[in-house]
C-alpha positions as CSV (number, residue, x, y, z in Angstrom):
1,X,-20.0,-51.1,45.6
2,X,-23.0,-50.8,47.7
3,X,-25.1,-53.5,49.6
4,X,-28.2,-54.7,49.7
5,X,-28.9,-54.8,52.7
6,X,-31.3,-51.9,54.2
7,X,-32.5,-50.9,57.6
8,X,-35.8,-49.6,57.2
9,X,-37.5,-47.3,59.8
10,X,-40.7,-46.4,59.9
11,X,-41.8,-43.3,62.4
12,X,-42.9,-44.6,65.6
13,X,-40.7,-47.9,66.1
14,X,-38.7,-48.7,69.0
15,X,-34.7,-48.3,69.0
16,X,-33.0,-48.3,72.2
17,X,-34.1,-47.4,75.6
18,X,-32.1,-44.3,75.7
19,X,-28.4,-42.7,74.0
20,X,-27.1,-44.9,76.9
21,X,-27.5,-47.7,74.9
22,X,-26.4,-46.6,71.5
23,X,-22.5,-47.1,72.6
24,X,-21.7,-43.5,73.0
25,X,-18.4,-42.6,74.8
26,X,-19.0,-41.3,78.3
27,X,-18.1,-37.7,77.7
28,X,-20.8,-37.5,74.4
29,X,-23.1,-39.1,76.1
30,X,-23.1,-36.4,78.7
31,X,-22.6,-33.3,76.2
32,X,-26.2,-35.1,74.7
33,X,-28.0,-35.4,78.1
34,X,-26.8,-32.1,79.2
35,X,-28.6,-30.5,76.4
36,X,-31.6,-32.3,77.2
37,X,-31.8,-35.2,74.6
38,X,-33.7,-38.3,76.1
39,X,-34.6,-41.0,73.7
40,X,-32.7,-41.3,70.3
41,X,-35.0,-41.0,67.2
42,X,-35.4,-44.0,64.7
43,X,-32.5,-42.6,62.5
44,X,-30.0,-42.0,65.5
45,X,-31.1,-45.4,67.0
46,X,-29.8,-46.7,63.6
47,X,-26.7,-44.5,62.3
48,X,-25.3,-43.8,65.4
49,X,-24.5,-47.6,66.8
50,X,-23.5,-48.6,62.6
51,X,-21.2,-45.4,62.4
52,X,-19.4,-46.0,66.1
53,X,-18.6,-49.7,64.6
54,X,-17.0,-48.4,61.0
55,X,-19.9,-49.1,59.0
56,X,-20.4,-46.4,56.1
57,X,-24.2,-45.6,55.4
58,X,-26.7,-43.8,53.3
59,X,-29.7,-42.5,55.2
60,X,-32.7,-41.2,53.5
61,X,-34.2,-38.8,56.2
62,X,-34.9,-35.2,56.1
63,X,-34.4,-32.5,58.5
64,X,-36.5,-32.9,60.9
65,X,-35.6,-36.8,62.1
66,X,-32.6,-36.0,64.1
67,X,-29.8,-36.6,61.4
68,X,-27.3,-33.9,62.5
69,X,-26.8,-35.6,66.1
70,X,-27.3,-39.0,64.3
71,X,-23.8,-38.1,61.9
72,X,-22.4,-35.7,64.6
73,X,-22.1,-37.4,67.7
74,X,-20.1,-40.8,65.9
75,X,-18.0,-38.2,63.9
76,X,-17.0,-36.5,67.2
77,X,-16.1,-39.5,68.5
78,X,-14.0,-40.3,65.6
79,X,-12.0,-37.0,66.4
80,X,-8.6,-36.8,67.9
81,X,-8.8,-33.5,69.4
82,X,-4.9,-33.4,70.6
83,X,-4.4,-33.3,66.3
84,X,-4.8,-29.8,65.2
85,X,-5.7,-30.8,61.3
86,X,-9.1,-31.5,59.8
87,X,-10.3,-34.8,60.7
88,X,-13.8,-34.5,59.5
89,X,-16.0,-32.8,56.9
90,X,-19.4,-32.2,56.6
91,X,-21.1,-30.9,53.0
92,X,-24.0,-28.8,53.4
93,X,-25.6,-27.2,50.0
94,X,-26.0,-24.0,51.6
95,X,-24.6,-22.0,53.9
96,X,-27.9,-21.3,56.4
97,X,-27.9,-25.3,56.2
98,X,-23.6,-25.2,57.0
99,X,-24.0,-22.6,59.6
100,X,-27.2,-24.8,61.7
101,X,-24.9,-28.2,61.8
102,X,-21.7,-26.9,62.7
103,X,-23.8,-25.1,65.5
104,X,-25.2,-28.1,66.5
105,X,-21.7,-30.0,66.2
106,X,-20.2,-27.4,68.6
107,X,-22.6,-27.8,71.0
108,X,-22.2,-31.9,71.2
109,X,-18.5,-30.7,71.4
110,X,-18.8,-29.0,74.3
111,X,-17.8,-31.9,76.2
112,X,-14.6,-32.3,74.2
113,X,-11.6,-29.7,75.3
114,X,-9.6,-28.4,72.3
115,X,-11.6,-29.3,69.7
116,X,-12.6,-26.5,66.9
117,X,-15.2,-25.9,64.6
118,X,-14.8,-24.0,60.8
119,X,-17.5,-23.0,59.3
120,X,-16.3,-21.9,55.7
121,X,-19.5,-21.0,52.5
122,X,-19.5,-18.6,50.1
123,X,-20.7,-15.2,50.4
124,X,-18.2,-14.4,53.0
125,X,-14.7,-13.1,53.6
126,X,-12.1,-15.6,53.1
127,X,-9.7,-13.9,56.1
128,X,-11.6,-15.0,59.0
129,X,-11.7,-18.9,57.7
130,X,-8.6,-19.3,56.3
131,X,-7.5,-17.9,60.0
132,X,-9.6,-20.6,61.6
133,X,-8.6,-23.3,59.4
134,X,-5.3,-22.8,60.1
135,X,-5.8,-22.5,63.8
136,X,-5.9,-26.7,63.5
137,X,-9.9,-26.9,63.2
138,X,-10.5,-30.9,63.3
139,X,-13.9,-30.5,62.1
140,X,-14.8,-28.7,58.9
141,X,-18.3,-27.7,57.9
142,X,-18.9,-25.9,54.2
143,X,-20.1,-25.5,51.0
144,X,-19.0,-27.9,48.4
145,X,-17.8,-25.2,46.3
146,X,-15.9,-22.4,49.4
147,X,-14.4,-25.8,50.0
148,X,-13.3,-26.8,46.5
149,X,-11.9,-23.0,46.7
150,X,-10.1,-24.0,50.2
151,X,-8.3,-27.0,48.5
152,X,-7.0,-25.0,46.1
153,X,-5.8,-22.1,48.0
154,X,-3.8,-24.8,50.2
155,X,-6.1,-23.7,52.8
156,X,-7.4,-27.2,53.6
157,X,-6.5,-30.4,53.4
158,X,-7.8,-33.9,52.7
159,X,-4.9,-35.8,53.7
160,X,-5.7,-36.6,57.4
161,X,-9.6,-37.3,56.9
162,X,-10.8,-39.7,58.9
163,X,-15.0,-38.6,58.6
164,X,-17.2,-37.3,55.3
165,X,-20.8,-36.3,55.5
166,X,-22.9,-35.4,52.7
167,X,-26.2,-33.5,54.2
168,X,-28.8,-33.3,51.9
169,X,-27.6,-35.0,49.2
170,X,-29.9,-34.7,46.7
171,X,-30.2,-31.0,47.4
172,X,-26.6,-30.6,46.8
173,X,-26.5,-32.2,43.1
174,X,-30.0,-30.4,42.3
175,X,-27.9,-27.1,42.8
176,X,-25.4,-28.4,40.5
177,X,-22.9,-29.7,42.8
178,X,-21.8,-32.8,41.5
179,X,-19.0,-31.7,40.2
180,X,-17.4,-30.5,43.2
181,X,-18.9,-33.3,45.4
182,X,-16.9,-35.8,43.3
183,X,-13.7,-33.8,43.2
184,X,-14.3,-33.9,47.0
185,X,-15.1,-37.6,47.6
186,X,-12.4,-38.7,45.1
187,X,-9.4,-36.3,47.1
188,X,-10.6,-37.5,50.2
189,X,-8.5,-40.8,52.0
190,X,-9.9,-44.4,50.8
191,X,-10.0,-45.2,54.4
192,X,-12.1,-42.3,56.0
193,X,-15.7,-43.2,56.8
194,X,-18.6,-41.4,55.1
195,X,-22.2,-41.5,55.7
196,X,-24.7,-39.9,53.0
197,X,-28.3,-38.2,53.7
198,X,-30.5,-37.4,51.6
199,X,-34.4,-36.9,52.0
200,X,-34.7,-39.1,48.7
201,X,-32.8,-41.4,46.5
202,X,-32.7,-40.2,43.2
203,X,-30.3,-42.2,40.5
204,X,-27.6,-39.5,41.0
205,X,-27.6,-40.1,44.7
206,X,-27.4,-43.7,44.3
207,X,-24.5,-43.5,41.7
208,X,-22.3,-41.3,43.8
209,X,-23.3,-44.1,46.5
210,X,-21.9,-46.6,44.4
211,X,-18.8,-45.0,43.6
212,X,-17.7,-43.6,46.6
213,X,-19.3,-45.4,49.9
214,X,-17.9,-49.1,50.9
215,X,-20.5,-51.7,51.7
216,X,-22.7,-49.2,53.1
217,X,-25.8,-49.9,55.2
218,X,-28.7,-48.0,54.0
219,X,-31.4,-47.0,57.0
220,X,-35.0,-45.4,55.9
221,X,-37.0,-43.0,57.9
222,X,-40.3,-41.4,57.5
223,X,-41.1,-38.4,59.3
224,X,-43.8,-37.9,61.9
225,X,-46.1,-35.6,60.8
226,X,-49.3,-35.4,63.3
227,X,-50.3,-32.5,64.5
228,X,-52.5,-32.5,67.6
229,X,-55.8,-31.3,66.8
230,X,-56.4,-28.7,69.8
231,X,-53.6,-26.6,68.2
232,X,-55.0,-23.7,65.8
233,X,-52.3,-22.9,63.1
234,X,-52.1,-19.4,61.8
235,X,-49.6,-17.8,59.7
236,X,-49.3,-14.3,58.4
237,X,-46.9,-12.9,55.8
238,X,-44.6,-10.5,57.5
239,X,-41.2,-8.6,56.2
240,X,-38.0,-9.4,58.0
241,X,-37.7,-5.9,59.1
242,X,-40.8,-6.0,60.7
243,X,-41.0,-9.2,62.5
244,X,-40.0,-8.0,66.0
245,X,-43.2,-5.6,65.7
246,X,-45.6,-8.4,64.8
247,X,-44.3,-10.7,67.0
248,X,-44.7,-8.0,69.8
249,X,-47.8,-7.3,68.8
250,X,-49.0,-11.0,68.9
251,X,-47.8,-11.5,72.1
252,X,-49.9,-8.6,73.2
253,X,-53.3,-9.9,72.4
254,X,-53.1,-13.7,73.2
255,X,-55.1,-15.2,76.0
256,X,-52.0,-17.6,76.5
257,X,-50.2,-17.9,79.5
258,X,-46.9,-18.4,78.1
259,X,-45.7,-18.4,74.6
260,X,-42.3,-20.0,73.3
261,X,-40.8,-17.7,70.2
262,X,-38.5,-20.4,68.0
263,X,-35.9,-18.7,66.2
264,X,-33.2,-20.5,63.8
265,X,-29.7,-19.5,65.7
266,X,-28.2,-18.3,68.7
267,X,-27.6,-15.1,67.9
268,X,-31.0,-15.0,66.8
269,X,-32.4,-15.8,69.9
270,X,-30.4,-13.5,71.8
271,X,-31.5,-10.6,69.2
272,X,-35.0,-10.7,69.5
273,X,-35.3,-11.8,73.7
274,X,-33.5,-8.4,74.0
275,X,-36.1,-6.3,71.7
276,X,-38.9,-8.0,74.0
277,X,-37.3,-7.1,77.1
278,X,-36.8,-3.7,75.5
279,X,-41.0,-3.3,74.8
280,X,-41.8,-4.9,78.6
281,X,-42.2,-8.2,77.2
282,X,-41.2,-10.6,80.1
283,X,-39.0,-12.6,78.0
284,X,-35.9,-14.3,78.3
285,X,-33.9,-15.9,75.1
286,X,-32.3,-19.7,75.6
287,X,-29.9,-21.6,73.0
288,X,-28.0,-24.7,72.6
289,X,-25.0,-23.0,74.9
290,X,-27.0,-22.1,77.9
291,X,-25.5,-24.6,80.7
292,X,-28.0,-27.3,81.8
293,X,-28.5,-25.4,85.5
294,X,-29.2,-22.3,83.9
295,X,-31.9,-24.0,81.2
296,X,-33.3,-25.6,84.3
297,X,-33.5,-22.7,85.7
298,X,-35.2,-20.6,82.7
299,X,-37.6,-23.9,82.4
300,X,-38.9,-23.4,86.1
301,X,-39.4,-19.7,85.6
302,X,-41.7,-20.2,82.5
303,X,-43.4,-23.3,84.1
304,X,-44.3,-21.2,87.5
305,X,-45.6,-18.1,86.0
306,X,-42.1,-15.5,86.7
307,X,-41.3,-15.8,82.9
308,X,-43.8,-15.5,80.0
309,X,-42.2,-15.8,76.5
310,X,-39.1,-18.2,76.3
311,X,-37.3,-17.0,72.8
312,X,-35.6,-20.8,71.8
313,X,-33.3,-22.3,69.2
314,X,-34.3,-26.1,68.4
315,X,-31.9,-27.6,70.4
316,X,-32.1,-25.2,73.1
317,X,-36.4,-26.6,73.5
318,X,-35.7,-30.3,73.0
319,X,-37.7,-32.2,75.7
320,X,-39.2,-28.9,76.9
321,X,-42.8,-29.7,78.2
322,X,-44.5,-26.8,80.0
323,X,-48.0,-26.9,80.0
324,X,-48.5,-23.0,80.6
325,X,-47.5,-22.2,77.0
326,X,-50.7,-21.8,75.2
327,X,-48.9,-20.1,72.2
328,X,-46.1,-20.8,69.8
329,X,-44.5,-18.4,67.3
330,X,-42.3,-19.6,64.6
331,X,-40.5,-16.6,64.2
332,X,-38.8,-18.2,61.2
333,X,-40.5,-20.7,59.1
334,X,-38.8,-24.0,59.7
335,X,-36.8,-25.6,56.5
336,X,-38.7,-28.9,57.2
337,X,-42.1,-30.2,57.9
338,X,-40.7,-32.7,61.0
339,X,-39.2,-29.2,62.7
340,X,-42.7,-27.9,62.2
341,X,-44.8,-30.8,63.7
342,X,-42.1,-30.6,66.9
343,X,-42.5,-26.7,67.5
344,X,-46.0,-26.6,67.2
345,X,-46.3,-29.7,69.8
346,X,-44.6,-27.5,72.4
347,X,-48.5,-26.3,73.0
348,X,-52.1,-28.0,72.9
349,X,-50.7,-30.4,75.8
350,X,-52.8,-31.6,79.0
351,X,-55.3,-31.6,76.8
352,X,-55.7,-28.0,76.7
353,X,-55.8,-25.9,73.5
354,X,-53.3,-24.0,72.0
355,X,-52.3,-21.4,69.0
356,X,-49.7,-22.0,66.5
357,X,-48.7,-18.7,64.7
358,X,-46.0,-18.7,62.2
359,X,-44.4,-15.8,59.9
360,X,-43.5,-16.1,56.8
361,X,-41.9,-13.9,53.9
362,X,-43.8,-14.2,50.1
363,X,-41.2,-15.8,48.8
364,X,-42.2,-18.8,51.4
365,X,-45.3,-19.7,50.3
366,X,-44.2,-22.8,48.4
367,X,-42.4,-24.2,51.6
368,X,-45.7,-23.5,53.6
369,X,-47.5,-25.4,51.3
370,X,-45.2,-27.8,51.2
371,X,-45.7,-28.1,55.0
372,X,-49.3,-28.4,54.6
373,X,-49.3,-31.2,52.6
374,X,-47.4,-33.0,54.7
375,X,-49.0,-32.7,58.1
376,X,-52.4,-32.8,55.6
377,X,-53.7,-29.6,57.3
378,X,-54.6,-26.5,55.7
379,X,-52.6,-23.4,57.8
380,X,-55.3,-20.3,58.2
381,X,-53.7,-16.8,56.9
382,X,-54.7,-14.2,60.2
383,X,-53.2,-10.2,59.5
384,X,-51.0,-9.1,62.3
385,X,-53.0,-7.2,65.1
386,X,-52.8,-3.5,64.3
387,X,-51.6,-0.8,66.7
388,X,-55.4,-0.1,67.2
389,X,-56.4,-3.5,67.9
390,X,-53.0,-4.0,70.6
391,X,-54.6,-0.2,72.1
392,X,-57.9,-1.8,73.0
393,X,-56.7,-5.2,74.2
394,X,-54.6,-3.8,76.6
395,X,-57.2,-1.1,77.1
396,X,-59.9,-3.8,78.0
397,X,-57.8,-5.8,79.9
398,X,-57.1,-2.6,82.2
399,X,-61.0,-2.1,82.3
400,X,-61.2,-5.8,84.2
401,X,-58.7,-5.1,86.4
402,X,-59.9,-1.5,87.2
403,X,-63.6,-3.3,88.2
404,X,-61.5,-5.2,90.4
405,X,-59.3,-2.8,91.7
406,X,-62.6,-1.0,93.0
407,X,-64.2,-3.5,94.3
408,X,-61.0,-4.8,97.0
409,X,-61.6,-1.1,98.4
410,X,-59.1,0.7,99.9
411,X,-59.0,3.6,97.4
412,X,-60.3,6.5,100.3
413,X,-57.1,6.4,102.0
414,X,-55.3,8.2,99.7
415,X,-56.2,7.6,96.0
416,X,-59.9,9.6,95.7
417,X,-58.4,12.4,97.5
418,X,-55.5,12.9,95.0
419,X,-58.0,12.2,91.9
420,X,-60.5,14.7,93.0
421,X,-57.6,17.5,93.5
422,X,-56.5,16.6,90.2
423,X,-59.8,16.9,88.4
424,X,-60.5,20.0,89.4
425,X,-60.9,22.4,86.3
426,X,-60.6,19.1,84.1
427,X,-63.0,17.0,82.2
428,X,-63.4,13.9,84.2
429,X,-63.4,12.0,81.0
430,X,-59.9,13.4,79.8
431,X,-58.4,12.7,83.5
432,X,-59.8,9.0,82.9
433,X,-58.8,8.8,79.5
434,X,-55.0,9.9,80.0
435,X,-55.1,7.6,82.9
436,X,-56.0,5.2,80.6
437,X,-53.2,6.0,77.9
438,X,-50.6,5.7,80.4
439,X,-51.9,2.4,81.9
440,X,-51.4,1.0,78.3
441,X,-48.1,2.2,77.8
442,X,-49.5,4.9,74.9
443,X,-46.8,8.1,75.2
444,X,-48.8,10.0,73.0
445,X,-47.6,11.1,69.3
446,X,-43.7,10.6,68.5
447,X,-41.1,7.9,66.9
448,X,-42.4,4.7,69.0
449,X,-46.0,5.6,67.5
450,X,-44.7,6.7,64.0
451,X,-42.7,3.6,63.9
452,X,-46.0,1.5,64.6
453,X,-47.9,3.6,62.3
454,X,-45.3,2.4,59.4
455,X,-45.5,-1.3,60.5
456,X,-49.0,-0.7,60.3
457,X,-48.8,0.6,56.0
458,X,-46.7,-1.6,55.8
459,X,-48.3,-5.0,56.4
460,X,-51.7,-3.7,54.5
461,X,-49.8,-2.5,51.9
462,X,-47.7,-6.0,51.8
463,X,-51.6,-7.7,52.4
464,X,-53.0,-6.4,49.3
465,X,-49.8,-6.3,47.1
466,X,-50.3,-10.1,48.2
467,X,-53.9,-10.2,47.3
468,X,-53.4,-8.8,43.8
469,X,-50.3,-11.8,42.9
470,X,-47.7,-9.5,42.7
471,X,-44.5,-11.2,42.1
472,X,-42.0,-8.5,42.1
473,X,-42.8,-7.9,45.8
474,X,-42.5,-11.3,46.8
475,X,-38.8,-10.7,45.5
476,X,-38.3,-7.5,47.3
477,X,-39.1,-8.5,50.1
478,X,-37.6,-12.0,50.2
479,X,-34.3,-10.3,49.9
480,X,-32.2,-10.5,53.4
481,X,-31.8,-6.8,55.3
482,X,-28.1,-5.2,54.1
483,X,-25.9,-4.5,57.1
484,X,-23.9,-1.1,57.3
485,X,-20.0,-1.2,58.0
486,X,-18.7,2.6,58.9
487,X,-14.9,2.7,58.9
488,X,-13.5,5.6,60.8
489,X,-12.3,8.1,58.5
490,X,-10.6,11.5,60.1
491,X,-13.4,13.0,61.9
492,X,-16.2,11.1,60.1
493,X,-16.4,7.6,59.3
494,X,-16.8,5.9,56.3
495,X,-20.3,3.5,54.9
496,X,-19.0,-0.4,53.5
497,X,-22.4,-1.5,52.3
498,X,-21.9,-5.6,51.8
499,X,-24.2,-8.3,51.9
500,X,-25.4,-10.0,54.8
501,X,-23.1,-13.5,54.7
502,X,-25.5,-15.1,57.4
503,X,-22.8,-16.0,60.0
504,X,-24.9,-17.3,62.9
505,X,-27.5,-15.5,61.7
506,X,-26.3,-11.9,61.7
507,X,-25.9,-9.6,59.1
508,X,-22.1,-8.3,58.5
509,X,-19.9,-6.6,55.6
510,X,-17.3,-7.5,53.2
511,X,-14.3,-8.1,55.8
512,X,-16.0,-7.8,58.9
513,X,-14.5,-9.7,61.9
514,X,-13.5,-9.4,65.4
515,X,-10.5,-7.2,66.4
516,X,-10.5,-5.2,62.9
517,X,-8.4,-2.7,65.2
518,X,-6.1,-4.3,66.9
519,X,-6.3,-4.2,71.4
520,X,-9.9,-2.3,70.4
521,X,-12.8,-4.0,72.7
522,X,-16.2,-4.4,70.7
523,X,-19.0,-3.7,72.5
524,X,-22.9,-4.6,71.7
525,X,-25.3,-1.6,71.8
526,X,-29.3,-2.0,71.6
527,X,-29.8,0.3,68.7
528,X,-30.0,-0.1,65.3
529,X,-30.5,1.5,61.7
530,X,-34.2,-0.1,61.7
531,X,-34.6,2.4,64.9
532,X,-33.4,5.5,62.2
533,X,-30.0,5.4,64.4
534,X,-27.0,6.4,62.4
535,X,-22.9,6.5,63.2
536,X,-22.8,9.8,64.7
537,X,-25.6,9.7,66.9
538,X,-23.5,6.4,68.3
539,X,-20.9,8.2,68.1
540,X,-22.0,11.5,69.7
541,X,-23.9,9.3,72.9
542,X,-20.9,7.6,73.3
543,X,-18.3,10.7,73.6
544,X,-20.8,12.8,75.4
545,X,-21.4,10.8,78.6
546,X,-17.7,9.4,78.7
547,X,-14.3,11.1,78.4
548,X,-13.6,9.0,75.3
549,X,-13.3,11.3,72.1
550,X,-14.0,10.0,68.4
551,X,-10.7,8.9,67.4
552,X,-11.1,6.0,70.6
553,X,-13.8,4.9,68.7
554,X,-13.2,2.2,65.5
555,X,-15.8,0.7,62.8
556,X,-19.6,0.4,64.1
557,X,-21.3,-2.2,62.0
558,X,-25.2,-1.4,62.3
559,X,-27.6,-4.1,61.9
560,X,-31.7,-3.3,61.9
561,X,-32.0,-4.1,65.9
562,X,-28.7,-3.7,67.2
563,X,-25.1,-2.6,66.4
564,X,-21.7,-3.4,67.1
565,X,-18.7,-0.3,68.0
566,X,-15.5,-1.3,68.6
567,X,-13.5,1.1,71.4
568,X,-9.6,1.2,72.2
569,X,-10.7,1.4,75.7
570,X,-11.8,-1.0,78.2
571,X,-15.5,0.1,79.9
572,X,-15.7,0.0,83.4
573,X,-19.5,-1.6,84.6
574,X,-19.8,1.9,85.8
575,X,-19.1,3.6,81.9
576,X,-21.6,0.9,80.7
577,X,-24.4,1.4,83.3
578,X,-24.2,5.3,82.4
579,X,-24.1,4.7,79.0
580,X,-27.0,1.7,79.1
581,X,-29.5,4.3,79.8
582,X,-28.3,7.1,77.5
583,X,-31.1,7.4,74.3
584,X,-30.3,7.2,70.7
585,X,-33.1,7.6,68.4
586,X,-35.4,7.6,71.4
587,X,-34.0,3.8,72.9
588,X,-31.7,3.1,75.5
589,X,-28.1,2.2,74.3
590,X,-28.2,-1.0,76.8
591,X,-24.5,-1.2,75.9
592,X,-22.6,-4.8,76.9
593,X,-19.2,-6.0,75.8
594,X,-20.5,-8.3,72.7
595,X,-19.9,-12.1,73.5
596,X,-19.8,-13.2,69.7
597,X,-21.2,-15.8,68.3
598,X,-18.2,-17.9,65.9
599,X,-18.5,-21.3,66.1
600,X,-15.0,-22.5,67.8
């Protein structure tokens, strides 16, 4: 049966000092100051110190208060990481929501040597978890209803629990999870400890609570949700496949300084740093993994001018506070209004003013308003700049630093001279002009300008389709990208067309997984299908500058900005340097051996 007694927290009280004081062992604590945490939240400051002393609890709080390290740092502590067996479970109601915490849990674990992570949802192949689970995971992040499916397999089991979490709680019975969650709660041990969160308390919540938790403390926190004024917020609806474009496109025309991109995962982050760098955006991509030095490091860079967009998971921009960044981009739009309000505060500080543009799909709206009503603000819609509108930024920008250029001098020596031999028997104008195309990085008609041409239809097409209320293309479009599998097949290879199953945010088919061929080496490539690549153009870049033929080659799974091609052979740096500047569908391949991204 449950207690009264309740710890209630409004935002904005005191807890602790620091995690220093929250009773942490020493090798947590420094996992949490190594990824830059500095003062616990009001839910950590609460769960964290009743958890480490084997108090159950229920904790209404949403997202955005700091729950996952408030139920992930006392269950890691709870681990034995020499006992390869699962020790702790976490329920998540869906698998973006599964995928996030046992992210986050791996990176508190970084600190803790042998310990393993399984991610396991539905949607996805059962190989690759049934492989991890039986590698001795000790922590086990899913789906209430992959996991029902993992108990019965003999996959998983209960028997050596020793930590439960429900996340979102009131999400998961809404989806019609109760069921499952009870089966759950009722196989696990009497004597494991559980904590419950839920962002309210309805009577199903509170039931389950009753049956299942022991004299649980029950802790209450609100949500900050103030918004500095100085910060303009924008959003503007934009299809997955074309957020790269926008974003570039953004970045392009702002007065800012520096600009911080936040992305949901790791992968993520990596994905869309490298199609910057790729369109001479001086940009650099940071996540949860990225050694303290090295985040330092990156931090320094954006704060003294040598970096200008920092591409960031959550975790990854905890504390950051650079007051160069005049513009934030929420590539994604966050799942909670507390993510929202700490994104967004990354700029408008010092004083100075700042620009807050986030993309969202149609099928979003409800969340933005949701987001709205929260913070109490009303977001402005603004269209993504057009190709046009990037020309004659740039174009203007050159103009000022042309007036300049003339004015320091110096152009006799060498430059008039040169100009003059080069307008002879050509019209001034069209000399300037081309100078002017190149200056802006306009090639001229071909792909890169058809491509921005089709973002271009796109988004007015999307804009007025939006205008008009039209709900079948709000459902279109909310549907995820589909990822292409092509299994090697004689001299050919063969399509697998599967759903994307969302594993650390990237896209893969029925049955894909690392070392499909057995001794092959998978390598990551910079091209995609959303470029109009295809297998045999890969393929034929590939054989053509190497002595490898296509039977070294095995599957290629193409994604819309990148794919992955497994090869028999090891690439010397050599191969790949040669290969990193050979063109498919007019972009480089930029080929590295591809570090993965499994939580472990």
């Amino acid at each position: 049966m449950t207690t009264t007694e309740h710890c209630a927290l409004p935002a904005g009280d005191d807890g602790p000092t620091g995690f220093q004081g929250l009773g942490l062992p020493a090798h947590l604590l420094e996992a949490v100051l190594d990824l830059g945490f500095e003062d616990p939240t009001e839910i950590q400051a609460a769960a964290i110190p009743a958890l480490l002393s084997g108090r159950d609890i229920v904790g209404v709080a949403q997202t955005g208060t700091g729950k996952t390290a408030a139920f992930g740092l006392p269950l890691l502590e709870a681990i034995d990481p020499g006992l390869n067996a699962p020790q702790a479970l976490v329920l998540a109601p869906t698998r973006e929501l599964a995928i996030q915490v046992a992210d986050a849990i791996g990176q508190f674990a970084r600190t803790s040597p042998g310990l393993l992570v399984a991610t396991v949802y539905g949607g996805a192949p059962y190989g690759p978890q049934i492989r991890d689970l039986k590698a001795g995971a000790q922590v086990v992040v899913g789906t209430p209803g992959r996991i029902i499916d993992h108990l019965e397999r003999g996959a998983l089991t209960l028997d050596g629990l020793r930590f439960l979490v429900l996340d979102e709680g009131d999400e998961m019975l809404r989806m019609g999870f109760a069921e499952e969650v009870d089966r759950i709660l009722s196989q696990a041990p009497a004597d494991r400890l559980t904590a419950l969160f839920s962002a309210t308390m309805p009577p199903d919540i509170r039931r389950t609570a009753d049956k299942h938790l022991r004299d649980p403390l029950h802790i209450a926190v609100t949500a900050s949700a103030t918004v500095a004024d100085n910060v303009d917020q924008r959003y503007a609806v934009v299809p997955h496949k074309h957020k790269v474009s926008a974003l570039a496109r953004i970045l392009a025309t702002t007065e800012a300084e520096a600009a911080i991109v936040f992305v949901r995962t790791r992968a993520d982050a990596e994905e869309v740093a490298q199609d910057l760098i790729a369109r001479g955006v001086n940009a650099a991509g940071i996540s949860g993994d990225v050694a303290q030095r090295e985040r330092e490091r990156m931090v320094e860079r954006l704060r003294s001018g040598r970096l200008d967009v920092l591409v960031a998971t959550d975790v990854a921009a905890r504390g950051l506070d650079v007051d160069r960044v005049g513009l934030v981009v929420n590539y994604d739009l966050p799942r909670e209004p507390g993510v929202y309000v700490h994104r967004i505060g990354r700029t408008g500080r010092a004083g100075r003013s700042g620009v807050a543009f986030t993309f969202i799909t149609p099928g979003e709206r409800g969340r933005l308003r949701a987001i709205e009503k929260t913070i109490k603000v009303q977001i402005t819609e603004r269209p993504v700049p057009t190709r046009d509108r990037v020309t004659e930024h740039r174009y203007a920008s050159l103009l000022r630093q042309v007036s300049s250029r003339i004015a320091a001098g110096g152009l006799e020596i060498a430059y008039r001279a040169v100009a003059e031999a080069m307008a002879e028997g050509v019209d001034p104008v069209a000399l300037a002009a081309g100078l002017a195309a190149l200056g802006v990085r306009d090639d001229g008609p071909g792909s890169a300008r058809s491509e921005e041409s089709e973002v271009d239809t796109a988004l007015a097409e999307l804009r007025e389709r939006e205008l008009r209320g039209s709900r079948s293309t709000a459902t279109r479009a909310h549907q995820p990208a589909r990822a292409a599998r092509y299994e090697p097949k004689g001299s050919g290879f063969r399509v697998n067309r599967g759903r994307p199953n969302g594993h650390q945010g990237r896209e893969t088919g029925p049955g894909a997984r690392r070392g499909d061929r057995p001794g092959a080496n998978r390598y990551w490539i910079g091209v995609g299908r959303g470029h109009g690549a295809n297998p045999g153009a890969i393929v034929g870049a590939i054989t053509g500058e190497t002595r490898l033929s296509g039977a070294d080659l095995g599957s290629i799974e193409m994604f819309q900005h990148f794919s992955l091609v497994e090869i028999d052979a090891s690439l010397s740096q050599g191969t790949m340097r040669q290969l990193a500047k050979t063109r498919v569908a007019g972009r480089e391949l930029r080929i590295r051996p591809d570090a993965g991204h499994a939580v472990r």
